[in-house]
C-alpha positions in Angstrom: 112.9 58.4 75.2 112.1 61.9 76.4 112.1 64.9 74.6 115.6 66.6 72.5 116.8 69.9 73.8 116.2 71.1 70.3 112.5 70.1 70.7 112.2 71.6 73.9 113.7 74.7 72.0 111.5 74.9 69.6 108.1 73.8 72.3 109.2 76.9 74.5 110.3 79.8 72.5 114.0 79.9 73.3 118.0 78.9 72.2 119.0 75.8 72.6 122.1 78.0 74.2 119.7 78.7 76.8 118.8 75.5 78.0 122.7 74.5 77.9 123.4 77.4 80.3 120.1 76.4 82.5 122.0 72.6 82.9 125.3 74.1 83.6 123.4 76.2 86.6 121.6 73.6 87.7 118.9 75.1 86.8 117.1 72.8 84.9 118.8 69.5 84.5 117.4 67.4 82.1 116.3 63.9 83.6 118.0 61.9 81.1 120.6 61.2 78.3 120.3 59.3 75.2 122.9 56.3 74.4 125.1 58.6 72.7 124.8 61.0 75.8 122.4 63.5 74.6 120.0 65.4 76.8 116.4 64.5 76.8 113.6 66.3 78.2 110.8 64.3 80.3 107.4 66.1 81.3 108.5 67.0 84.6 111.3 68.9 83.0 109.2 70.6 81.0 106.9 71.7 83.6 110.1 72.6 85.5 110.8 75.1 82.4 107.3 76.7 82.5 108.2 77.9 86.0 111.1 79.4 85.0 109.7 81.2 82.0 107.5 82.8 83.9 109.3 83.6 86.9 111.5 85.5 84.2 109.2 87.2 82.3 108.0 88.8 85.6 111.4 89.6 86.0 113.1 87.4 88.5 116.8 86.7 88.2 118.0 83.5 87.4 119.4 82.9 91.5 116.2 83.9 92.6 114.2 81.5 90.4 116.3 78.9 91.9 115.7 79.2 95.2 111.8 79.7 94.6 111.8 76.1 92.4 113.8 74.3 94.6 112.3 75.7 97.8 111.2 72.1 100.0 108.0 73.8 101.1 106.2 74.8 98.1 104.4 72.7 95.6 104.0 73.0 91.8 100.0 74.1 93.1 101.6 77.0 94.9 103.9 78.1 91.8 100.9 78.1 89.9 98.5 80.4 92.0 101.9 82.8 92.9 102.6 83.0 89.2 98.8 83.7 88.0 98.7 86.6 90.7 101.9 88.0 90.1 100.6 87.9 86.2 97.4 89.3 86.9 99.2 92.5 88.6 101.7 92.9 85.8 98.2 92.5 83.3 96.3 95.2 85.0 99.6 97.6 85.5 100.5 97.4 81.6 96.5 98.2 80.8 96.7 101.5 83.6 99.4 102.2 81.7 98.4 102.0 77.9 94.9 103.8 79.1 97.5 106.7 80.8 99.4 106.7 77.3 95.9 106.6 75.0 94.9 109.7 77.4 98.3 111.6 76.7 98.2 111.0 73.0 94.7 112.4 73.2 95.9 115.6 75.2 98.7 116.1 72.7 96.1 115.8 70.2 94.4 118.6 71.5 97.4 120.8 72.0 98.8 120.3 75.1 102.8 120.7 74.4 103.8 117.0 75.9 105.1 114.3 74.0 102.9 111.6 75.4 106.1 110.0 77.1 106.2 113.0 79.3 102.3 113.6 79.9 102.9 109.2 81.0 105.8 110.5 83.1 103.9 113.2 84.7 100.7 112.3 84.9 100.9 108.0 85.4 97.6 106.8 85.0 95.8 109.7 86.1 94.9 112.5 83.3 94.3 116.1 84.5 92.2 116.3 80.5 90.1 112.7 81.7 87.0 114.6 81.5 87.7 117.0 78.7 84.9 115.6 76.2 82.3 116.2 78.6 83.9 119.7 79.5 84.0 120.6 75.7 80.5 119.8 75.8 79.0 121.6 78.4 81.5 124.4 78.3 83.0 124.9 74.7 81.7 127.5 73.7 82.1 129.9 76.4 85.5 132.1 76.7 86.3 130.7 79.9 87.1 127.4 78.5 88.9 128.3 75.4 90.8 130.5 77.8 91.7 127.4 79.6 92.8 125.4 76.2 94.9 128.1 75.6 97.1 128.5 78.3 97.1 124.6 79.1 98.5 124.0 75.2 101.5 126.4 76.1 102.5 124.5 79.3 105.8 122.7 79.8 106.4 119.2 81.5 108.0 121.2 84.1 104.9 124.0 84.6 102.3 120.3 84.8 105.0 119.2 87.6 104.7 122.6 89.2 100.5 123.0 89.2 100.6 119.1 90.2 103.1 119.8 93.1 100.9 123.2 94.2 97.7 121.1 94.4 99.1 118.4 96.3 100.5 120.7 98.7 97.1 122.5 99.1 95.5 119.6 99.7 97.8 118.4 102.6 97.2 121.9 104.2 93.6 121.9 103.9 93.3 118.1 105.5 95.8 119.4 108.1 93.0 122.0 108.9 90.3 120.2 108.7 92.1 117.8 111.7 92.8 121.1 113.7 88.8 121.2 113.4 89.3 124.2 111.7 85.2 125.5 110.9 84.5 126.5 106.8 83.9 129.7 107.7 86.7 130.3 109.7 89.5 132.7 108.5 92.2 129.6 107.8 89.6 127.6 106.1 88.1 130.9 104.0 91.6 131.5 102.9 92.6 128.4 101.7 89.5 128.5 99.8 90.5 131.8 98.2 94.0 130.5 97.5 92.1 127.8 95.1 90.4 130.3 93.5 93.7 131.9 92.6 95.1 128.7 91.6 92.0 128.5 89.2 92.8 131.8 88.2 96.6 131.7 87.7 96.5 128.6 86.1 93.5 128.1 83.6 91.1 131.1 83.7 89.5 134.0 85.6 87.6 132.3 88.5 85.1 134.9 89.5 83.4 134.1 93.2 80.3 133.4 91.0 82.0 130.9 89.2 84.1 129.6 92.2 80.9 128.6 94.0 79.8 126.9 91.2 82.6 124.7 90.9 82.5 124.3 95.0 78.7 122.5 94.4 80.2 120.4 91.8 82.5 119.6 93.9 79.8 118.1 96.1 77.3 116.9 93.3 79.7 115.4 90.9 81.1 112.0 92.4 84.0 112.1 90.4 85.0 115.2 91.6 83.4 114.3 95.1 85.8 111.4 95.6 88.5 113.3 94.2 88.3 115.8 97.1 87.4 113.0 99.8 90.6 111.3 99.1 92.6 114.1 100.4 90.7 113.4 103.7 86.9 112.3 104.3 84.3 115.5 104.0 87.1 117.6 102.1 84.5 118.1 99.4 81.7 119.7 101.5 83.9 121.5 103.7 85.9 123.1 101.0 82.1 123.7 99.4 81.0 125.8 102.4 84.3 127.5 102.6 84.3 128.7 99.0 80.7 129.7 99.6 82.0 131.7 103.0 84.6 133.4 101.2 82.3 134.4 98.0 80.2 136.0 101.0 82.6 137.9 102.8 83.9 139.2 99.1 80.7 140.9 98.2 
């Protein structure tokens, strides 16, 4: 005899309205019809209504669900294996994205001045604070990093949007030097390197030359910080190391 649209209700989670508008659509038709002309629900159907459930929870209109389920050269196989990829995607995103949020609350915690919708906003799922345990711990208690906490806790979205924007466009320059074969101690790439060092400076403390070529080893040591650099353009790290070091030199 089938299953009753209320049952079928009730087995997937929505209206019976819904299922009345999916027949009208021709949607999802139910296979059958009781004596007195009621709709009933055989398996197939309801492995019809899975598919569309998922389809649009990942967000597919109903026109477009159509044409996937009814499409001549795909099997119920291939529905599976789209759907459990296209789920898998939307699973990783939304955990990227609650780690992003659990790393903004924890920067708003410490007193950056972002609601942790904006640092989200900003930021996506990359934190600029990411390693601030660690930092408190090897730096916290010198002056240079409570100098940093306290001009990052009086920033704006719009002054994160602005250091973010400065540091992308530094890095485009630098890669675009390092393809013009541009040597570390040469004058471009000895610049660039001293217009980090007043990004440093401007942004989160006085970066003396000492310190600079400290962070330019780290740069090379740390692999965090390694690939960091590396993304802008293979080598970035040690060529920006050598440069800071050739720029401390010609300072002195």
């Amino acid at each position: 005899m089938g299953y009753s649209v209320g049952q079928v209700a009730g087995f997937a989670g929505v209206t019976v309205r819904t299922l009345h508008h999916y027949d009208e659509i021709g949607l999802l038709s139910p296979s059958g019809r009781s004596r007195a002309g009621h709709r009933r629900y055989d398996d197939a159907d309801l492995d019809r209504l899975q598919r569309i459930l998922f389809y649009r929870e990942l967000g597919f209109p109903l026109e477009e669900v159509a044409v996937l389920l009814d499409d001549p050269e795909s099997d119920p196989r291939e529905h599976l294996r789209r759907q459990h990829a296209l789920l898998s995607d939307r699973i990783d995103r939304l955990q990227r994205m609650a780690k992003a949020v659990e790393h903004a609350m924890e920067a708003h915690q410490m007193g950056i001045n972002l609601t942790p919708e904006e640092r989200f906003e900003v930021f996506g799922d990359k934190d600029p604070e990411q390693y601030a345990q660690e930092a408190e711990q090897r730096w916290g208690a010198t002056e240079t990093y409570r100098e940093s906490q306290r001009r990052a806790a009086s920033y704006t979205k719009d002054d994160w949007k602005r250091m973010q924007a400065e540091a992308a466009d530094w890095g485009a320059r630098y890669a675009a030097l390092m393809e013009a074969a541009e040597a570390p101690d040469g004058e471009r790439a000895m610049a660039m390197a001293e217009e980090h060092r007043q990004h440093i400076s401007t942004w989160f403390y006085d970066c003396a030359y000492e310190m600079h070529t400290c962070l330019g080893e780290m740069y090379v040591t740390d692999e965090r910080f390694k690939a960091f650099y590396d993304s802008m353009r293979p080598g970035l790290a040690e060529h920006l190391r050598d440069a800071i070091l050739a720029n401390a030199v010609r300072a002195v």
